[in-house]
N, C-alpha and C positions, 0 to 999 in steps of 0.2 A: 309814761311808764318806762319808755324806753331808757329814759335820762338815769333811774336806777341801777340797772347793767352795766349803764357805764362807765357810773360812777365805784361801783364794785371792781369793775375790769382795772380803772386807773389804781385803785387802790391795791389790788393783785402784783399789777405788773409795774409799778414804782415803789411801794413801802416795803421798810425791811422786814422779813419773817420774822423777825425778834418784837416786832412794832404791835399792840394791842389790837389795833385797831384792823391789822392785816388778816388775824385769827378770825374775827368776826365776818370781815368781807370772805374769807375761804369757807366759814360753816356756810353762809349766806347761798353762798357762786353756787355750793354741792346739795342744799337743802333747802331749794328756794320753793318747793312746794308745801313745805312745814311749813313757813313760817305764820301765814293765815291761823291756821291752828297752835299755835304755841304762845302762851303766856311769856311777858318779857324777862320773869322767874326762871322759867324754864330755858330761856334763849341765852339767857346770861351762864346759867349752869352748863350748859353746853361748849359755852365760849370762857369758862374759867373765870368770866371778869361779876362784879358787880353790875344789877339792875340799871344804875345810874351813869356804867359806861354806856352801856347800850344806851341809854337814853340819849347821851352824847355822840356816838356814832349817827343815830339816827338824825338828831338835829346838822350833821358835819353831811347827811346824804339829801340836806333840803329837805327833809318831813321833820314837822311838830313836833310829833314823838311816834313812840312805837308804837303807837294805837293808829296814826294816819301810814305809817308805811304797812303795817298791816293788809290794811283796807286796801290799798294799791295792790299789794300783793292779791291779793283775793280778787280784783276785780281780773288781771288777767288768765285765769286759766283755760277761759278761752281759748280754742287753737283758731277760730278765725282770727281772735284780736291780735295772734302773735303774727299770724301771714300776712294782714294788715300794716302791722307795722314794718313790713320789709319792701315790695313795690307792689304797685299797682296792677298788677296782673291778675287774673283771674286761676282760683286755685285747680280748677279743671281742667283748663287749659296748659296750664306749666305741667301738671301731672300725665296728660295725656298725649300733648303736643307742644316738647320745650323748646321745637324749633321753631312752633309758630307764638308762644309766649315770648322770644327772644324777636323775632319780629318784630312783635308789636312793642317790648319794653322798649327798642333798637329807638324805633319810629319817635316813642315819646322822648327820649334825649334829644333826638334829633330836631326836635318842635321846642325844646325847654330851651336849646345855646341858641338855637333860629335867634327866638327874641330878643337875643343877646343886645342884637345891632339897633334893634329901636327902644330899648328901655335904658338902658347906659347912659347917665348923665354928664358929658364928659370935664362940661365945663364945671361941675360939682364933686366928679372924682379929680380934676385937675389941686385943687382946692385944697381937697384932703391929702393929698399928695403932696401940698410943699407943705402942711400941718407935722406931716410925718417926718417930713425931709429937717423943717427947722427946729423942732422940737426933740427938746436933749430926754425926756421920760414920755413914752408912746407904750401902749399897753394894749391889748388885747384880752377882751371878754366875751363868753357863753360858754355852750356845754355841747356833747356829743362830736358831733361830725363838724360842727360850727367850729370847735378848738383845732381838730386836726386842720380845716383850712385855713386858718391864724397861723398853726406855727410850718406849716407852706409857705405865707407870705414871708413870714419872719425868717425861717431860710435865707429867701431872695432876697432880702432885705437886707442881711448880714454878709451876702454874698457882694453887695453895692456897698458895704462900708458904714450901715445902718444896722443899729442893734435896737430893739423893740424888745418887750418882754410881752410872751404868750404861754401863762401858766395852764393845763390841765385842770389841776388840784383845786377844787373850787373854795379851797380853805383858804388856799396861798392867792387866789382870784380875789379875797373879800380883805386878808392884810395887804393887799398891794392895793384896792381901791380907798383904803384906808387912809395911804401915804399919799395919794394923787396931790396936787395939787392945782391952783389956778393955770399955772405953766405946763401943767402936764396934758398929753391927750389919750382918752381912752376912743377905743375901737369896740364898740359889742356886735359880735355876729349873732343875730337872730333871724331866721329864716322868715320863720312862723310866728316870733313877737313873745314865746314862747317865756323868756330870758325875763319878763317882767315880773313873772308868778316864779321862778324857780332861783333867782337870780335877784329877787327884791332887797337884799339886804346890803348887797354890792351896789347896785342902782342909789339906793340912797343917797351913799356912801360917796359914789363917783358925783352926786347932783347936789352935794355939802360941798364937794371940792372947788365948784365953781370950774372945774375943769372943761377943755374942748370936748364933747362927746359924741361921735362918728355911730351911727347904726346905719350898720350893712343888712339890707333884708330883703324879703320876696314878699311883705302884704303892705296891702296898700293903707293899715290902718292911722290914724293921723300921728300918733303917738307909742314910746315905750314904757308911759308910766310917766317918767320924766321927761323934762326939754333937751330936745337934740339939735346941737347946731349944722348937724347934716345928715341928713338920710339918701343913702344909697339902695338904690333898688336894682338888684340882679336879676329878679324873675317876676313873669308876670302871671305866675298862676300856681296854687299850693295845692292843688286837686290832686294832683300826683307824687310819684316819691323821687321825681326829676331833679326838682330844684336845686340838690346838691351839683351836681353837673354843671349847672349855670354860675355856681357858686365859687367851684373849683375854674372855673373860664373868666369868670371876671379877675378872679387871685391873677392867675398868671394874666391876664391884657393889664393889671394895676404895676402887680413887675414889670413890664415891661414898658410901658409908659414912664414908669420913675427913673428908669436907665434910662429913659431917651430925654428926660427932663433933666437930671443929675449930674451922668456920669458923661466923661468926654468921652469922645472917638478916638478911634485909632490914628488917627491922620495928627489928630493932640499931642496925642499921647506921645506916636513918634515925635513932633517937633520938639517936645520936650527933652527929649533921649537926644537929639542930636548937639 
């Protein structure tokens, strides 16, 4: 559910005002408790456009149609499901004692990078590391929080002389697995595994390519739908809402490993100057 908002948020804060589909994410963002109740007659008239845009937004937000985001919507109004979806804390406790909440959230990061040192495969991130390093089209795939730590890497990456693409946009995610090719390497961050139901249509896409395929993730399940020629495991445990932590610790130890694989020293570097 969550992957909805964020997909609105990207939309928000990248498309131009003048763009259709922006109008729709803004009715959305301010009247996301309608939307359960409203015919997609009604949601269209709202947003100026035709039924059939909306049925097209919908499908560009990962639902069927407007009859399945619907449903989505409806199931959260919940306010446990929404505290749920943010950390593992207990709601009594943050509300009564948010220094003993921060405590304990404290404790759980600190248990989620712990594992850092025995789950890291290194001789297997070594791997994907010169994957990265010699390959001229390297790409980055998921959603939410997973994209923001892709284009963290891809920063460092670009900082070392290495350019990667890590699109947001999960439109521009599905024509760029489109293009992949055998030579090409995709990267997909899935925590949770999550990426094979929301994200199916990319997967195909990239497993048609014949392409290298890298999934970064924290469950131990055997597969993402399709065959990956490496899996990386950053966390050893999805019970809590840590994992990103571990996620974001791996990113920067994989930067920093490809500089010390890559790029020369200073001591080179001067010889070279003199």
């Amino acid at each position: 559910m969550k992957n909805l908002f964020y997909r609105l948020m990207i939309y928000l804060d990248t498309a131009s005002e003048t763009d259709t589909n922006y109008f729709i994410a803004l009715f959305m963002a301010n009247n996301f408790y309608r939307i359960p109740d409203m015919r997609i007659s009604e949601l269209a008239e709202e947003c100026f456009v035709s039924p059939a845009t909306i049925s097209r937004f919908c499908r560009a937000l990962g639902y069927e149609n407007f009859a399945h985001l619907k449903q989505e919507c409806n199931s959260f109004h919940s306010n446990n499901k929404k505290f749920n979806n943010l950390i593992n804390i207990d709601l009594e406790c943050m509300a009564h004692s948010p220094e003993k909440a921060t405590e304990e959230f404290a404790q759980q990061i600190i248990e989620s990078t712990k594992e850092i040192s025995k789950i890291l495969d290194w001789k297997i991130l070594d791997e994907v590391l010169h994957l990265i390093h010699d390959h001229e089209e390297v790409a980055f795939f998921g959603t939410q929080f997973s994209t923001s730590a892709a284009i963290l890497l891809q920063t460092d990456l670009l900082m070392l002389e290495k350019f990667t693409i890590a699109y947001m946009d999960s439109e521009r995610q599905l024509e760029c697995a489109k293009q992949m090719t055998k030579d090409s390497v995709a990267i997909v961050i899935s925590l949770n595994g999550n990426f094979e139901h929301v994200g199916h249509k990319v997967l195909q896409y990239l497993n048609k390519s014949k392409c290298h395929i890298v999934w970064i993730t924290s469950t131990h399940e055997d597969n993402l739908g399709i065959p990956v020629e490496y899996k990386v495991l950053v966390g050893g445990s999805l019970k809590n809402k840590t994992t990103k932590h571990a996620l974001l610790t791996a990113v920067q130890l994989m930067s920093l490993r490809y500089y010390s694989l890559f790029c020369p020293d200073l001591k080179s570097m001067k010889k070279k100057l003199v």
